[in-house]
C-alpha positions as CSV (number, residue, x, y, z in Angstrom):
1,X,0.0,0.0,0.0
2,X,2.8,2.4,0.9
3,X,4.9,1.5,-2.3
4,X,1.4,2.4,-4.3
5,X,1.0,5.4,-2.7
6,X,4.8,6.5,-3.0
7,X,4.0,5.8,-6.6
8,X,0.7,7.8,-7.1
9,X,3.0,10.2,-5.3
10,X,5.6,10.3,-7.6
11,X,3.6,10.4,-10.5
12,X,1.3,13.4,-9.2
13,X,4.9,15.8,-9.2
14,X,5.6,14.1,-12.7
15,X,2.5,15.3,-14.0
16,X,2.3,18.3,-12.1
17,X,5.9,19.1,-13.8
18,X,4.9,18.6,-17.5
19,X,1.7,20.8,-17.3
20,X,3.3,23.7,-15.5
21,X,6.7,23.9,-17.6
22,X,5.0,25.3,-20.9
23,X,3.7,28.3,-18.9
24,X,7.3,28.8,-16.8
25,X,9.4,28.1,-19.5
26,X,7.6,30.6,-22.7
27,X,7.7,34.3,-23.2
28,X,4.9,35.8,-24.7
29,X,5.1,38.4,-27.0
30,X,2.0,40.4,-28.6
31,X,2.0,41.3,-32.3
32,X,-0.4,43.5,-33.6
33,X,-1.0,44.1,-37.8
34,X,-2.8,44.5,-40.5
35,X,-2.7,40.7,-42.0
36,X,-5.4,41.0,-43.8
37,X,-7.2,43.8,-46.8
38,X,-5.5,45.9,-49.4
39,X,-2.6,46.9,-47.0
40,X,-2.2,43.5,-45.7
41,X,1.4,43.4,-47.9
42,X,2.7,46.0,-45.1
43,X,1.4,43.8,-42.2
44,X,2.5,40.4,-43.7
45,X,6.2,42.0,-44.3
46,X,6.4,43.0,-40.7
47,X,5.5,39.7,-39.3
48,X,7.3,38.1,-41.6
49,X,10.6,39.7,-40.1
50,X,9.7,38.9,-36.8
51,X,8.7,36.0,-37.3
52,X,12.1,35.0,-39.1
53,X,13.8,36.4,-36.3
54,X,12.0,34.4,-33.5
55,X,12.5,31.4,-35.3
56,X,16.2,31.6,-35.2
57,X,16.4,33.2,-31.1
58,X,14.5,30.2,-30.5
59,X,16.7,27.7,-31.8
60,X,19.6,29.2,-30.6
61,X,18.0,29.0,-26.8
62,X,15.5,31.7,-26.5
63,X,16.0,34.4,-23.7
64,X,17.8,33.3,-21.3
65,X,16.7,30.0,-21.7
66,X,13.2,30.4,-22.1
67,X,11.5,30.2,-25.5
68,X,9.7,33.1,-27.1
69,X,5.5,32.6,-28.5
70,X,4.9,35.2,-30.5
71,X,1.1,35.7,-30.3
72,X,-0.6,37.5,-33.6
73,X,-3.7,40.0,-33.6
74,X,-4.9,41.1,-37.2
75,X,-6.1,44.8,-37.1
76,X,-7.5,45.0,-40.1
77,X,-6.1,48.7,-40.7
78,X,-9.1,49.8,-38.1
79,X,-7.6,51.6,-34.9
80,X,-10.8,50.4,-32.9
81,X,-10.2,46.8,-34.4
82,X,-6.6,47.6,-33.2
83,X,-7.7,48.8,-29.6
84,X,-9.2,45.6,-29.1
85,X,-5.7,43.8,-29.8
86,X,-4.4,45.5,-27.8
87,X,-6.9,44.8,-24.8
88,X,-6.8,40.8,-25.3
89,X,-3.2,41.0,-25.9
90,X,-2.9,42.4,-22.2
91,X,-5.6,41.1,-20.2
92,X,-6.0,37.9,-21.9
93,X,-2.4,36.6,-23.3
94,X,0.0,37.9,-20.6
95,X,2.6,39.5,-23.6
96,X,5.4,41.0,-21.9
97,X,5.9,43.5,-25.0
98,X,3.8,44.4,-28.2
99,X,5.4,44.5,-32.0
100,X,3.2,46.7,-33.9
101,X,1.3,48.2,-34.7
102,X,1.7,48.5,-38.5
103,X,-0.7,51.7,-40.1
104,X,0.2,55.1,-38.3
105,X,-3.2,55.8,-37.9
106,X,-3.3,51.7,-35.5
107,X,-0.2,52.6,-34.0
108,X,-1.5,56.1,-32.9
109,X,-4.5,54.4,-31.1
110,X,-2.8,51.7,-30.0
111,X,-0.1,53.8,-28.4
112,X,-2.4,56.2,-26.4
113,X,-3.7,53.2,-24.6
114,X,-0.1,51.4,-24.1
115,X,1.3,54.7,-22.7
116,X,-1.7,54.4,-19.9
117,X,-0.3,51.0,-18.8
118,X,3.5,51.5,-19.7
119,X,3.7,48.4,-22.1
120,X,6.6,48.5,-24.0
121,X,5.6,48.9,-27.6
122,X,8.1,49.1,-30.7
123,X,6.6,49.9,-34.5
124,X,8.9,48.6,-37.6
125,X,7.0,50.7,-39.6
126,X,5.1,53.3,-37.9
127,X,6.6,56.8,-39.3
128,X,4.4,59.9,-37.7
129,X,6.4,62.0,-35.5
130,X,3.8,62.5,-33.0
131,X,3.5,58.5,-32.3
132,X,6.3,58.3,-29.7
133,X,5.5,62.1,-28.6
134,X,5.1,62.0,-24.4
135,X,5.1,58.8,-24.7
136,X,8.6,57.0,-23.2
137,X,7.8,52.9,-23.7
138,X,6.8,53.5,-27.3
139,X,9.4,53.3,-29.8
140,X,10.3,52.2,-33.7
141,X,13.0,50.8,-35.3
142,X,11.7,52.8,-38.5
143,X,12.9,56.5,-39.5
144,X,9.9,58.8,-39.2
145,X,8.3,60.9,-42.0
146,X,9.8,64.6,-41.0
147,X,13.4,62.9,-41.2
148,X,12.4,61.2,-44.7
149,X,11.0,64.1,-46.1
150,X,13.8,66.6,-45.3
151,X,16.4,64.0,-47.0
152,X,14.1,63.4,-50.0
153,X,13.8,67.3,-50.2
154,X,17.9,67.5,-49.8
155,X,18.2,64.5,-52.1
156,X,16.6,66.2,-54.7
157,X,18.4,69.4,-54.1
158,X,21.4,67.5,-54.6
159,X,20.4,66.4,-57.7
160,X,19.7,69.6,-59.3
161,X,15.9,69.0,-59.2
162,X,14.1,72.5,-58.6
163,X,10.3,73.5,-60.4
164,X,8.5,70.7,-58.2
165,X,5.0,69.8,-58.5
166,X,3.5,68.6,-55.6
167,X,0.4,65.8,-55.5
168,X,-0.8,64.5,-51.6
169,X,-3.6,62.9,-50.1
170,X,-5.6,65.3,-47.7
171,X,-7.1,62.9,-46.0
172,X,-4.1,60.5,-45.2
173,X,-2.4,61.0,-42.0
174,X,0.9,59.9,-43.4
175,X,1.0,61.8,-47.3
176,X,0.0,64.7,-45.3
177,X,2.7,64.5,-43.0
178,X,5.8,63.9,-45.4
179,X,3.8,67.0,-47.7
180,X,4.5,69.4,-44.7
181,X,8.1,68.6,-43.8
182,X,8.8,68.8,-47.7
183,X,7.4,72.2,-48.4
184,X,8.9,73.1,-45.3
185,X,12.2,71.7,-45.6
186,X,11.6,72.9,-50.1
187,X,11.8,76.6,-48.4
188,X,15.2,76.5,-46.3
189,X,16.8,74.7,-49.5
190,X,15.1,77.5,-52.1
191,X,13.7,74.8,-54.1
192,X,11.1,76.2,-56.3
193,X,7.6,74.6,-56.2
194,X,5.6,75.1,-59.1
195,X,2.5,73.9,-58.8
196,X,0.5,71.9,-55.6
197,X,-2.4,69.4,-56.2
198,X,-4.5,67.3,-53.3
199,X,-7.0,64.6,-53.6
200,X,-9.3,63.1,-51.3
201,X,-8.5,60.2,-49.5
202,X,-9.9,56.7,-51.8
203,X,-9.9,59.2,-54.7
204,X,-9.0,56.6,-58.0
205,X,-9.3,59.5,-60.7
206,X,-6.5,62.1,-60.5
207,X,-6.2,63.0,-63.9
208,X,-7.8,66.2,-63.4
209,X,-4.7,67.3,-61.1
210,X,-2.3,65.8,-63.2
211,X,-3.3,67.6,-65.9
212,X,-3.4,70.7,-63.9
213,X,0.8,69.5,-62.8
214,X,1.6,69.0,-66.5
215,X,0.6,72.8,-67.2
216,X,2.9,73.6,-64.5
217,X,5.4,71.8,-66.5
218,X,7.3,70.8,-63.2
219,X,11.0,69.0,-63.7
220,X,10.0,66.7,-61.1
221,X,7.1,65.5,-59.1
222,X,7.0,64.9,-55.3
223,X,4.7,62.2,-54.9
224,X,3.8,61.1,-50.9
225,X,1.5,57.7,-51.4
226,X,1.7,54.2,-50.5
227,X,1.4,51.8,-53.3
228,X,-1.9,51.5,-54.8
229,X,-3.0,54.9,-55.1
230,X,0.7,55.6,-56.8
231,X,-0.1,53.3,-59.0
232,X,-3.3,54.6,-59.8
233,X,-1.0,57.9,-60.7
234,X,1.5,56.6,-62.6
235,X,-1.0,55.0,-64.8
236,X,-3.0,58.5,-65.3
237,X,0.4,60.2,-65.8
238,X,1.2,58.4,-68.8
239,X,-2.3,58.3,-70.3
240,X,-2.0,62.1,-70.5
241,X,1.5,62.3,-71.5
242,X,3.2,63.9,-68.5
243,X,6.5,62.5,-68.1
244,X,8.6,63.3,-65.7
245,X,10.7,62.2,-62.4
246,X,8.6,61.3,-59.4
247,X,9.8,60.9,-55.6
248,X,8.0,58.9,-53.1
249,X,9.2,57.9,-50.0
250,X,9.3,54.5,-48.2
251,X,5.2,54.2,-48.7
252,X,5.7,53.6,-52.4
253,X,7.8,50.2,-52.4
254,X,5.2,48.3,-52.9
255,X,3.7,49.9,-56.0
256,X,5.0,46.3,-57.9
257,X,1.9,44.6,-55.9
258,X,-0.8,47.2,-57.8
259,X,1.1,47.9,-61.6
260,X,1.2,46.0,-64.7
261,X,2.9,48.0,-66.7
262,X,6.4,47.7,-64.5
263,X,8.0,50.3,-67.2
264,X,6.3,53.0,-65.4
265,X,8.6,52.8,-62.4
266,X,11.7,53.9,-64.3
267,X,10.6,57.2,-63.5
268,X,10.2,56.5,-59.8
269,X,12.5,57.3,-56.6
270,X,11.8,56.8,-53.7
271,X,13.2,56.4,-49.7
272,X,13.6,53.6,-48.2
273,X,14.7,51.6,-44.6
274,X,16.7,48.8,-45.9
275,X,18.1,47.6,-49.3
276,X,18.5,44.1,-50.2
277,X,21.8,45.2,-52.1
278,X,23.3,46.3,-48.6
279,X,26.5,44.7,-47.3
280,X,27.5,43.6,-44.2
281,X,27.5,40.0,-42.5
282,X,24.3,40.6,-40.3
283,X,22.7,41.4,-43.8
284,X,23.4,38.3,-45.6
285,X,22.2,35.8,-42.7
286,X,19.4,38.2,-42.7
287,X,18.4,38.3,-46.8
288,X,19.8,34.2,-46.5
289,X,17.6,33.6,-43.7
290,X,14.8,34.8,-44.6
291,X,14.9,33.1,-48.7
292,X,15.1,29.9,-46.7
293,X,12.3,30.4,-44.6
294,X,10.1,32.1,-47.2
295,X,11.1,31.3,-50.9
296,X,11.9,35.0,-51.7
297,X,13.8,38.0,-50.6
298,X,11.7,40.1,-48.4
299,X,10.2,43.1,-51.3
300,X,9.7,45.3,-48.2
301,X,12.0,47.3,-46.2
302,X,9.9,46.9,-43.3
303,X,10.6,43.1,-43.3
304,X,14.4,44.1,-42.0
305,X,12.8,46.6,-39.6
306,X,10.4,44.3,-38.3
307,X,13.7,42.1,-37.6
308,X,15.2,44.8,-35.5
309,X,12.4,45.4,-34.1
310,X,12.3,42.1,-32.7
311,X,15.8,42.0,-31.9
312,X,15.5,45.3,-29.6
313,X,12.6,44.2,-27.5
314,X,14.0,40.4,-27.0
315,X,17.3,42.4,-26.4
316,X,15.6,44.4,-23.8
317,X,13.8,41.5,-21.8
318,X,17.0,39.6,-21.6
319,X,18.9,42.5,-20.3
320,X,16.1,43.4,-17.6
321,X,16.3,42.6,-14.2
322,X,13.2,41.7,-14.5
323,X,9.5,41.3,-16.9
324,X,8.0,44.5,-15.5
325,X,7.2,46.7,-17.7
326,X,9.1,49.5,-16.1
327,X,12.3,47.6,-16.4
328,X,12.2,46.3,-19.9
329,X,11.3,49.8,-21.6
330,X,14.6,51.2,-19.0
331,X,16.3,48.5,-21.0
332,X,14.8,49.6,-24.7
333,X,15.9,52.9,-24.4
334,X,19.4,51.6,-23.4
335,X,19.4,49.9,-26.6
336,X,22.7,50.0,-28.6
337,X,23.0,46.7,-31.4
338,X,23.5,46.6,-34.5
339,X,21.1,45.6,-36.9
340,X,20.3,44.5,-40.3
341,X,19.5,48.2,-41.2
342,X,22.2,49.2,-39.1
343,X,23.6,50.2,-35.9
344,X,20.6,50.6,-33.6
345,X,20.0,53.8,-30.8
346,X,17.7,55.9,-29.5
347,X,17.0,59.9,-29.2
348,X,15.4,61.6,-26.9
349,X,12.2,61.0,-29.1
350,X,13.2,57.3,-29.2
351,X,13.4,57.6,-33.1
352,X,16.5,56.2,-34.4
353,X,18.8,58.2,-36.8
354,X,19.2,56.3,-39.4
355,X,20.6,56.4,-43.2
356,X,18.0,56.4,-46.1
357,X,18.3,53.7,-49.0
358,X,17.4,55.3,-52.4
359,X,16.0,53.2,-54.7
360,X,14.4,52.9,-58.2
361,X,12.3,50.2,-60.3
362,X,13.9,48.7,-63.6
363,X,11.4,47.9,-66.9
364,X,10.8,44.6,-64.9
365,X,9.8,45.7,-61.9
366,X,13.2,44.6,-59.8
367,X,14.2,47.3,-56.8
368,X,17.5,49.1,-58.0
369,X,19.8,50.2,-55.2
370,X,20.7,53.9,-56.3
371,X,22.4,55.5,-53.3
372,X,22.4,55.8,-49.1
373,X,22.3,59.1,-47.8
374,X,23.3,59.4,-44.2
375,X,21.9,62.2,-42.0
């Protein structure tokens, strides 16, 4: 009887063991994106580098032992939808940090909430200033839009560009944004601006301010859109016959998703975070990496800034004393590593200064590295 009971005994802290190590032994970590709808390509490059990079701390140990679960929250581009994340991410997951979101406008409602609580949040992709404003446990591992715009705006000075044409979306948070630092930052440098035409935001007809920029006859065209609306453009542009430069910034790198006529892009520039033509070891396990995991190279910048991302926060929790949120944002802005897109710190903003990739399109559609500019 006592040898059964020894037994029972022994078998109780066996069991006891195996259904109490998952919980002791994982780190959870919230991600929050837009996975699915027409900006889903941002949300899927994002998680894609983070995922990639989890995937590789995890086979070589975790943190500090412990393996990382990275637990995934579509947003659907809706800040409410976003909010809600958020809440079960918290209350109902335990996450010890939050990757995300992905949209400024998520981000920005996201954020207000995490600054109430203090949860560390980092954005690999969130670029309005006013995201990490008064708000000291949210940071990115992207540049913002002021910094982008001024070096577009400097770029293009350097290049001789003057008689700009300007076309934005009113409505959009982010084209509105990199519009006001341009102009702004078009005045200190004495570049001329032409002309300046707006549309409303879902507008899929601008030929009426195109036509307006061609009678402007403008050198160049400053062009602040993401993707599908820039396609839109770029389409319109031709069908009327004006031909000339256009600059976008990191927004537009994903124009290839929405054209079919890839020799529109020979006109384009634009900003970007990353370039798959950059050197350095960290870059090439990164680009090698990720080709294994995924069958391509990443076709976003924000894939490599979703990496860092990761690698600040998991950074972070293993160099905290302890899980609290308190301690691992003390840790975040401590942060100095160098990443895929380079060496990694924070301001006083906790924006990281950064250098911009400049590239263009070919006839094909294939991203052609054209020059960094450092700050």
């Amino acid at each position: 009887m006592k040898k059964l009971l020894l037994l029972l005994l022994m078998m109780s802290m066996v069991l006891s063991s195996i259904i109490s190590a998952p919980a002791e032994e994982i780190i959870k970590i919230g991600g929050i994106g837009v996975l699915t709808g027409p900006t889903a390509t941002y949300g899927l490059a994002v998680k894609n580098g983070v995922d990639l990079f989890m995937e590789e701390l995890n086979n070589s140990g975790g943190i500090n032992g412990k393996k990382v679960e990275m637990v995934w929250i579509d947003s659907q581009g809706d800040p409410a939808v976003g909010q809600a994340a958020y809440y079960r991410l918290l209350e109902n997951e335990g996450v010890v940090g939050i990757i995300g979101a992905v949209l400024t406008n998520v981000t920005k409602a996201v954020a207000v909430i995490a600054a109430e609580d203090g949860m560390p949040l980092i954005s690999a992709s969130s670029t309005a200033y006013e995201i990490t404003t008064d708000r000291p446990n949210v940071f990115r591992t992207c540049f913002i839009d002021p910094f982008q715009a001024v070096l577009i705006a400097r770029y293009m000075n350097s290049k001789g560009v003057d008689n700009i044409g300007l076309l934005y979306d009113v409505g959009d948070e982010y084209s509105k944004g990199l519009y006001d630092t341009f102009v702004a930052e078009c005045e200190k440098l004495g570049l001329n601006i032409v002309v300046t035409e707006s549309a409303a935001f879902s507008d899929v007809d601008f030929k009426s301010q195109l036509t307006n920029l061609k009678n402007a006859n403008p050198s160049a065209i400053f062009l602040p859109y993401y993707g599908q609306p820039a396609a839109y453009i770029l389409k319109q542009a031709k069908e009327i016959g004006l031909d000339v430069p256009f600059y976008g910034a990191d927004g537009i790198s994903n124009v290839t998703d929405s054209i079919g006529d890839y020799s529109l892009l020979t006109n384009v520039v634009y900003s970007d975070h990353f370039s798959n033509d950059a050197e350095g070891e960290l870059t090439q396990k990164f680009l090698s990496g990720y080709e294994a995991k995924y069958g391509e190279k990443p076709s976003l910048a924000f894939s490599a800034t979703a990496y860092d991302a990761a690698l600040v926060l998991t950074k972070a929790l293993e160099k905290a004393e302890s899980f609290e949120f308190d301690a691992v944002v003390k840790a975040m802005k401590e942060t100095n590593v160098q990443g895929v897109t380079g060496n990694i710190t924070f301001d006083e903003h906790n924006d990281p200064i950064k250098s911009a990739f400049f590239t263009t399109f070919d006839e094909n559609g294939n991203k052609i590295f054209v020059e960094r500019v450092d700050p």
